[in-house]
Structures are given as C-alpha cells and as structure tokens.
C-alpha positions as CSV (number, residue, x, y, z in Angstrom):
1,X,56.0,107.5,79.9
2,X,57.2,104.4,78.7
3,X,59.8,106.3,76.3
4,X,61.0,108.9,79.5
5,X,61.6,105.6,81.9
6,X,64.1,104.6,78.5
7,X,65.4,107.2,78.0
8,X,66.4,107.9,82.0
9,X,67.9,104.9,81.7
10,X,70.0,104.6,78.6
11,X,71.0,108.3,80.2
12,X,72.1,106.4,83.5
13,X,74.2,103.5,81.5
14,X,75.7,107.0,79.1
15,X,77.1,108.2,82.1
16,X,78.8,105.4,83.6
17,X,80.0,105.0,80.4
18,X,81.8,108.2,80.4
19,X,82.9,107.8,83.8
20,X,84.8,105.4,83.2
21,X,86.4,106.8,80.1
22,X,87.6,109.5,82.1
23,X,89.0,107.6,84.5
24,X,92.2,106.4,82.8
25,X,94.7,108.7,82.3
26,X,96.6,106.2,79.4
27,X,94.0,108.2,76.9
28,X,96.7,111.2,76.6
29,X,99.5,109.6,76.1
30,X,97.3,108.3,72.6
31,X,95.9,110.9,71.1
32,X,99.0,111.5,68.8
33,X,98.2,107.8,68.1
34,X,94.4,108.5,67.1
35,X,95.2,112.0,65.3
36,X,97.5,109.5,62.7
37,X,94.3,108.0,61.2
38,X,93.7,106.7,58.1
39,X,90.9,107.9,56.4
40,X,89.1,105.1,56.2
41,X,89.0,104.5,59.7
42,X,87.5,107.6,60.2
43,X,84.3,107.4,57.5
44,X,83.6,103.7,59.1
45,X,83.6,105.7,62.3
46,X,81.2,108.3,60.7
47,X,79.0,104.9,59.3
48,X,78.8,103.5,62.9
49,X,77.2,106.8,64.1
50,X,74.4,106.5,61.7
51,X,73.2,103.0,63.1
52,X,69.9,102.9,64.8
53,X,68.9,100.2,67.1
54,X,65.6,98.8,66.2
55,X,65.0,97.3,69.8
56,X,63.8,100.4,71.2
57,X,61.2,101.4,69.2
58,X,60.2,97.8,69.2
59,X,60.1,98.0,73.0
60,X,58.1,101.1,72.9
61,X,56.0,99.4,70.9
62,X,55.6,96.5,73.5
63,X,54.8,99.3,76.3
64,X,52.0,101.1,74.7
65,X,50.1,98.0,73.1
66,X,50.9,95.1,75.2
67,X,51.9,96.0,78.4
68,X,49.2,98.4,78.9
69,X,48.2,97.2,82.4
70,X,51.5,97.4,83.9
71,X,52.6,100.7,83.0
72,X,48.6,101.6,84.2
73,X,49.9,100.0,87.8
74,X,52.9,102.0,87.5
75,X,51.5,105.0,86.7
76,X,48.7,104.6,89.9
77,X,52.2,103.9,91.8
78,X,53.8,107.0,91.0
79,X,50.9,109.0,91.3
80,X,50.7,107.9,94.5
81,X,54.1,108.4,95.5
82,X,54.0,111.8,94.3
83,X,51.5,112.8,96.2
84,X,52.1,112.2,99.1
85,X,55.8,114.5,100.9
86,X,57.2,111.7,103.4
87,X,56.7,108.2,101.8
88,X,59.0,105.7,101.8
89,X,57.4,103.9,98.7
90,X,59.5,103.5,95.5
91,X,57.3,101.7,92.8
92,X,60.4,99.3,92.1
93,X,58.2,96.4,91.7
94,X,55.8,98.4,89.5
95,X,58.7,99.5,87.4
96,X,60.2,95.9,87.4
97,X,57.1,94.3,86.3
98,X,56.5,96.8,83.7
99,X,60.3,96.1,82.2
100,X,59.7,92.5,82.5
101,X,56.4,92.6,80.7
102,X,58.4,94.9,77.7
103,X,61.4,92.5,77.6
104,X,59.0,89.4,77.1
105,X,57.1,90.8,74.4
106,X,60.1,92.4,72.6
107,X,62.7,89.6,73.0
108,X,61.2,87.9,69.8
109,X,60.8,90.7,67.8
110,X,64.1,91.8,68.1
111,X,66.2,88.4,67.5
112,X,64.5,88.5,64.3
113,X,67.1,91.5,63.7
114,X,70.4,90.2,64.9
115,X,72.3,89.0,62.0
C-alpha cells in the first residue's frame, strides 16, 4: 500500500514535470545544439540514469515497520470510503499522518546518505 501511495505520487510530480517541459517552445530551436554533443557528456548522462535514490526504500521501510498504525487507520479510512457510492470523505488526514509518520522515521536515515 505504502509503495502504491509512492509511487502515485512520484507519478503526479513526473507529470508536472513533463508538462512543463512541453511547455516552452525555445526546446526546437536547440536540438541542433544538443545533437553536437561531446561524447563525454553523453556517457555521464548514461551514469546519471543508473543512480538510485536510497530514500525510498528507506521510507518503505519506515511504512511497513514503524508506521504500522497509521497506514492501519488509513487503510480502515479507505475501506470505508470505498464502500460506501456518495461520501464526501477523503482520508486526507489519514494519508497526511501516515506521510508524516514516514518522513519522521526516515529523515535520519537518509541524511546519513547525503554527501
């Protein structure tokens, strides 16, 4: 659950992302620019790709060990909302309280890894 709620999120932030890329039109004009590369731009490019950011397993880790009884309450919530057709419930608290919990317990554990 924990990894879905992540995951829909780091999908939201993708997307905005590429929205706003789109949005300038300056990007044509520089592609003859980019195509000009040197080839060592393009294998540290390639390098960059491969990096994997330890924070979110470390905050997965968080959910399913320490935060166990606020992903419990936001499971109940959406359960709840789920079941019923016309609610106006959204489980935002739940869902805040849940992130907070994982931010908390992960904030440590992942300064140890910023150089």
């Amino acid at each position: 659950m924990a990894s879905a709620l992540f995951e829909k999120l780091s999908d939201l932030f993708t997307t905005v992302k590429a929205e706003e890329e789109d949005e300038p039109e300056e990007e044509e004009e520089k592609e003859p620019e980019e195509e000009e590369k040197e080839p060592e731009e393009e294998e540290e490019e390639e390098d960059e790709e491969d990096l994997i950011d330890p924070a979110t397993a470390i905050k997965e880790a968080c959910a399913e060990n320490h935060c166990t009884t606020y992903k419990a309450k936001l499971d109940e919530c959406e359960e709840r909302v789920k079941s019923k057709t016309k609610t106006t419930e959204t489980c935002f608290e739940e869902i805040l309280d849940f992130y907070h919990c994982v931010d908390h317990c992960a904030a440590q554990e992942i300064f140890k890894h910023v150089k």
